[in-house]
N, CA and C of each residue as an Amber inpcrd file, in Angstrom:
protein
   183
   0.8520000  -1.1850000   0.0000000   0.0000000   0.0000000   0.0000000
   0.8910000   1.2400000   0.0000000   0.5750000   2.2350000  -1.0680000
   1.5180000   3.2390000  -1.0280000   0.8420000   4.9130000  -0.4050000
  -0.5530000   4.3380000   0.1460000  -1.1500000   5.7260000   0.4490000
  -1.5520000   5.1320000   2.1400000  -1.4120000   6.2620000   2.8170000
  -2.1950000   5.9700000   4.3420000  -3.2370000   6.8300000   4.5220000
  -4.0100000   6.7190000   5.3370000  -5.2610000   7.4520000   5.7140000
  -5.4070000   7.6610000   7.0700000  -5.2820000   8.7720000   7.7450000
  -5.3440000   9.2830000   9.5100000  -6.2490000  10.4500000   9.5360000
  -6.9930000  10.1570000  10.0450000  -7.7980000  11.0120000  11.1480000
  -7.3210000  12.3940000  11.7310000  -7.5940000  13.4480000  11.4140000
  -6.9750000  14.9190000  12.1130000  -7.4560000  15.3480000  12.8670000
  -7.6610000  15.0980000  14.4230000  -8.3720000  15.3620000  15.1410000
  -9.0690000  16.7410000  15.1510000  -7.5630000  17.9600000  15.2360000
  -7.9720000  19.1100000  15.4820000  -8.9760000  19.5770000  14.3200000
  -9.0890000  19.4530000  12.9560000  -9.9990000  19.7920000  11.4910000
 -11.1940000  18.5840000  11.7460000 -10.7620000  17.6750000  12.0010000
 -12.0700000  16.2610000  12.2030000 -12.1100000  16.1960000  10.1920000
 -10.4910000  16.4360000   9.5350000 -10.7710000  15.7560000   8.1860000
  -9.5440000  14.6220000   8.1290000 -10.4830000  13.2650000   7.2810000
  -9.8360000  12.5220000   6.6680000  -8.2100000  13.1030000   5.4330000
  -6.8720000  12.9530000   6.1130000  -5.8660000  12.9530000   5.1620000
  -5.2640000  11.4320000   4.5910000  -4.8120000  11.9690000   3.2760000
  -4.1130000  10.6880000   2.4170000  -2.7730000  11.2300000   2.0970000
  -1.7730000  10.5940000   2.6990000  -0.5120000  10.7900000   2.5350000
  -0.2190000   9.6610000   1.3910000   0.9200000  10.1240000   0.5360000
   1.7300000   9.5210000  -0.5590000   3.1880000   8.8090000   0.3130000
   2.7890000   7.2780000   0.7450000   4.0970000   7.1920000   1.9060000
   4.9180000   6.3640000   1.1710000   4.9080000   5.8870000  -0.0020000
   5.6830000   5.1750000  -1.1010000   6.5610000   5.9190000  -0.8890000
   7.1360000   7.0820000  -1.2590000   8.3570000   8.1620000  -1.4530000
   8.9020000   9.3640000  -0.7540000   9.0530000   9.0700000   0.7960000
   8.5110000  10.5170000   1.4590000   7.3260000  10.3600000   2.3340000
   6.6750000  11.2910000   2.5890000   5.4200000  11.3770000   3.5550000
   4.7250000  13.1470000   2.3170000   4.0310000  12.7760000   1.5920000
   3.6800000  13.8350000   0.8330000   1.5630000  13.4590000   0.8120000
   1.2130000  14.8510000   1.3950000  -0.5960000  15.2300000   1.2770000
  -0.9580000  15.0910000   0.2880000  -1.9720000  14.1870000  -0.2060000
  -2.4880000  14.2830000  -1.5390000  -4.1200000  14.3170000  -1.6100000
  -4.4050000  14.4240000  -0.4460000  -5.9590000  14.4000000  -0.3420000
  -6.4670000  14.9370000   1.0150000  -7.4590000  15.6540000   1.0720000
  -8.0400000  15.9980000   2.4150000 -10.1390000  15.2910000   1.9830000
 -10.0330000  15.0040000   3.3290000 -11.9220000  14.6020000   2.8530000
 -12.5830000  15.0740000   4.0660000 -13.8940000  15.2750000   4.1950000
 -14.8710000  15.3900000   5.1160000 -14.9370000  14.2850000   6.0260000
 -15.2740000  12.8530000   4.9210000 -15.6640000  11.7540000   5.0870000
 -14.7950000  10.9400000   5.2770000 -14.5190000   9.5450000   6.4300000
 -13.6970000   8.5830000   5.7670000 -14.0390000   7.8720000   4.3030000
 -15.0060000   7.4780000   4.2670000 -15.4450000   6.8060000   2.8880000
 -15.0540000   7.5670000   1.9520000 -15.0200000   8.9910000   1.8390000
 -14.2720000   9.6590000   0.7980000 -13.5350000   9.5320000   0.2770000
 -12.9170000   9.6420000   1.5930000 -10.8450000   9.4110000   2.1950000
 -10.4220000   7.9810000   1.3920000 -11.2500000   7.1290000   1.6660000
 -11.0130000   5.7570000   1.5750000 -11.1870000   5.2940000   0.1570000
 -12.4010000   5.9730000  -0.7650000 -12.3400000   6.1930000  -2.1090000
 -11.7220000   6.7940000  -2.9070000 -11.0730000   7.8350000  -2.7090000
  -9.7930000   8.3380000  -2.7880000  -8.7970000   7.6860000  -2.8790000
  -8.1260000   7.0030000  -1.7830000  -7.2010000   6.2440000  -1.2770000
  -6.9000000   4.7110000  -2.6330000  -8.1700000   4.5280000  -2.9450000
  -8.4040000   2.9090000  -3.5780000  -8.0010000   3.6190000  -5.2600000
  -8.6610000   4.8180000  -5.5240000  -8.2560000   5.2110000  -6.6900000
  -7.3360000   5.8760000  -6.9490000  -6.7540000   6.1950000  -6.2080000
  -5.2010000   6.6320000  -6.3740000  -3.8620000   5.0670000  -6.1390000
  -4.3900000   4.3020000  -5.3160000  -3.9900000   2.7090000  -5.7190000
  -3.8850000   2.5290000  -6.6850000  -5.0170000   2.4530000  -7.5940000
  -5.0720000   1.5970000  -9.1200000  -4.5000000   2.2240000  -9.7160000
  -4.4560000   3.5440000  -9.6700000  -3.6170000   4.5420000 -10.5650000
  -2.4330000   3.9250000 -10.8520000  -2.0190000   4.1940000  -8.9620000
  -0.2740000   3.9220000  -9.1540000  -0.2140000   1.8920000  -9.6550000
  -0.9460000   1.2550000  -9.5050000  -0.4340000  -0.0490000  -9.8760000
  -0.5150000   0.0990000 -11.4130000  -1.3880000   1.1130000 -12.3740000
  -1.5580000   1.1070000 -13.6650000  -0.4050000   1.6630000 -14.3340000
   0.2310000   2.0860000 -13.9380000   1.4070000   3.4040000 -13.8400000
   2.5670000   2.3190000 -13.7090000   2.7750000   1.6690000 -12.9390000
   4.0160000   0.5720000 -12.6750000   4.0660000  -0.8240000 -13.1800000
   2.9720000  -1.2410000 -13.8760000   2.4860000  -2.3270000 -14.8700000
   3.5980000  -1.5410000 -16.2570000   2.7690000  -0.5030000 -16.6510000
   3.6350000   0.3400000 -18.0730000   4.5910000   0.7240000 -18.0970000
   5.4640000   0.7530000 -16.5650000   6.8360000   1.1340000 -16.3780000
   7.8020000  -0.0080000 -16.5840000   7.3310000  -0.8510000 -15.9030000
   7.7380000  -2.5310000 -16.0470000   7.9980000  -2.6170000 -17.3810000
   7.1610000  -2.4570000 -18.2250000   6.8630000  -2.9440000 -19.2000000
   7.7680000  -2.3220000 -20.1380000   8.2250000  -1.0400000 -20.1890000
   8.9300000  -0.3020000 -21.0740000  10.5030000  -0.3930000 -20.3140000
  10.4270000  -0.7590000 -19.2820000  11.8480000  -1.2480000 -19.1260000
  12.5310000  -2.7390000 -19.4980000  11.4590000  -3.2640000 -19.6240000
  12.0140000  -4.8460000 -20.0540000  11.9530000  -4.4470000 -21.5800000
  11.1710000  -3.7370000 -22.2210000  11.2890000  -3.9970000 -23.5820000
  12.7130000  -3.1390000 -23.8270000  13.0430000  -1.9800000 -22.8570000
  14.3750000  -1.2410000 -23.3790000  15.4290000  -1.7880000 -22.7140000
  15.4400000  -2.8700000 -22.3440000  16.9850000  -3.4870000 -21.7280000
  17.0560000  -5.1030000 -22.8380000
């Protein structure tokens, strides 16, 4: 999993940190379910993203 999801007490909003590379904000929500839909589609992203990276490195080596 390359995104986390915590609770901000003091705002009471759902954050999504980018913790693959760093600790970098990429989302604020009202909702957890937001947070958490968020979270799942920024997943697939990055696994769609590293499938085509794979892929163009085996074909260029």
């Amino acid at each position: 999993m390359n995104y986390a999801i915590q609770y901000h007490e003091i705002s009471g909003d759902w954050l999504i940190f980018d913790i693959s590379d760093g600790f970098e904000l990429v989302g604020i929500h009202s909702t957890e379910k937001d947070a958490k839909r968020h979270a799942t589609q920024l997943e697939k992203a990055f696994a769609k993203r590293a499938l085509w990276t794979r892929g163009a490195m085996n074909r260029a080596a």
